[in-house]
C-alpha positions as CSV (number, residue, x, y, z in Angstrom):
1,X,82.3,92.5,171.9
2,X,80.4,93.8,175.5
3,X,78.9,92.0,177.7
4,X,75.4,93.6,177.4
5,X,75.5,92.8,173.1
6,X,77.0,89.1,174.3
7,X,74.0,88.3,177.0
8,X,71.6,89.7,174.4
9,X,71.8,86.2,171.9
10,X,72.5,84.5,175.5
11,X,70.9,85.2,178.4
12,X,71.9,81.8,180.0
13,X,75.0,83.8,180.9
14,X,73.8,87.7,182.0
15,X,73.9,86.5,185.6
16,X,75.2,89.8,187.2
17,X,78.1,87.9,189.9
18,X,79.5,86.1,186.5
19,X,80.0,89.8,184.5
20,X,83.6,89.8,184.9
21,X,84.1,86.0,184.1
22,X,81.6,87.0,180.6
23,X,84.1,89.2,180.3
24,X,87.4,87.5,180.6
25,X,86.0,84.6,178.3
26,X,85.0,87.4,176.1
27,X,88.6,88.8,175.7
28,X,90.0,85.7,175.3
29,X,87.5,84.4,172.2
30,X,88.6,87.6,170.4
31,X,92.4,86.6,170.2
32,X,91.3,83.4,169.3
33,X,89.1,84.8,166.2
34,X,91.8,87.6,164.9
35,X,90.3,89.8,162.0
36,X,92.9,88.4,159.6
37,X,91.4,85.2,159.3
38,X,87.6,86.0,160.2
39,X,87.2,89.3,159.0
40,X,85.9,92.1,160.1
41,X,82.0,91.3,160.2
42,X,79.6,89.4,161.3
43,X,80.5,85.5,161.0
44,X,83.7,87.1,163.2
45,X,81.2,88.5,165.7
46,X,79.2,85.4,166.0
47,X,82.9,83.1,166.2
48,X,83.7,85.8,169.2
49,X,79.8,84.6,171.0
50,X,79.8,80.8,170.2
51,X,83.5,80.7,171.1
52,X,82.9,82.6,174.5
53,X,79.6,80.2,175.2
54,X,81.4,77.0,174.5
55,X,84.2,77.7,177.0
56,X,81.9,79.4,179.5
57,X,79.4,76.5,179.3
58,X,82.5,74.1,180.1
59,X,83.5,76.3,183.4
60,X,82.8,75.3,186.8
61,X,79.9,78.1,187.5
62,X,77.9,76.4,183.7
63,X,78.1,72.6,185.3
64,X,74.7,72.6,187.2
65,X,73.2,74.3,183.8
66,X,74.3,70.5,182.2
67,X,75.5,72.2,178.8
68,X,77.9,70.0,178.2
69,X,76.8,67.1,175.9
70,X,77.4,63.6,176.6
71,X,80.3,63.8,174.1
72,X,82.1,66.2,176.0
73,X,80.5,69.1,173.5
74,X,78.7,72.2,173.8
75,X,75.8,72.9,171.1
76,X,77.7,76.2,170.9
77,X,80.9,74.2,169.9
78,X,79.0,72.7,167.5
79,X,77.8,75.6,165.6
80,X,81.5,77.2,165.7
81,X,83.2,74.1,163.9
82,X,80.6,74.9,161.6
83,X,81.1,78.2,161.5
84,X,85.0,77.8,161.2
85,X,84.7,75.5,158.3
86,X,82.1,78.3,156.5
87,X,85.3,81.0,157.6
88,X,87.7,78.4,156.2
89,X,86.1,77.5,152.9
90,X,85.3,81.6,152.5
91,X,88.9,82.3,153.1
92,X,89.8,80.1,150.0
93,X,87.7,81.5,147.7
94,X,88.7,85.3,148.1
């Protein structure tokens, strides 16, 4: 995942100065969504993006963009746990 195809679905974070922090968060969602479990396809690709926005929109540079629900959660945390359970329920089935 790039930074250019990751600020494409959100633009919130294609601020220039935050590139390498993108980046980093980027990397990091990747490990955290290995092939083995996700596959190799889409629903991976959008578990790399929602997982990258939810920890982005909880840094320090996201706070005056108020992402951060009430409840302490992100609407893109939301859609992941939805997404993992989809990836979960998927992995059974096979």
């Amino acid at each position: 995942m790039d930074y250019g195809t990751f600020t494409e679905q959100f633009p919130e974070f294609a601020a220039s100065e935050l590139q390498a922090v993108v980046e980093a968060h980027l990397a990091d969602a990747e490990f955290a969504c290995p092939v083995s479990v996700w596959g190799a396809g889409a629903l991976r690709d959008l578990g790399v993006k929602l997982r990258a926005a939810d920890e982005l929109a909880k840094s320090p540079f996201a706070r005056p963009m108020k992402l951060v629900l009430q409840n302490g959660k992100t609407a893109y945390g939301v859609r992941l746990e939805q997404l993992k359970r989809r990836v979960a329920l998927t992995s059974r089935v096979l």
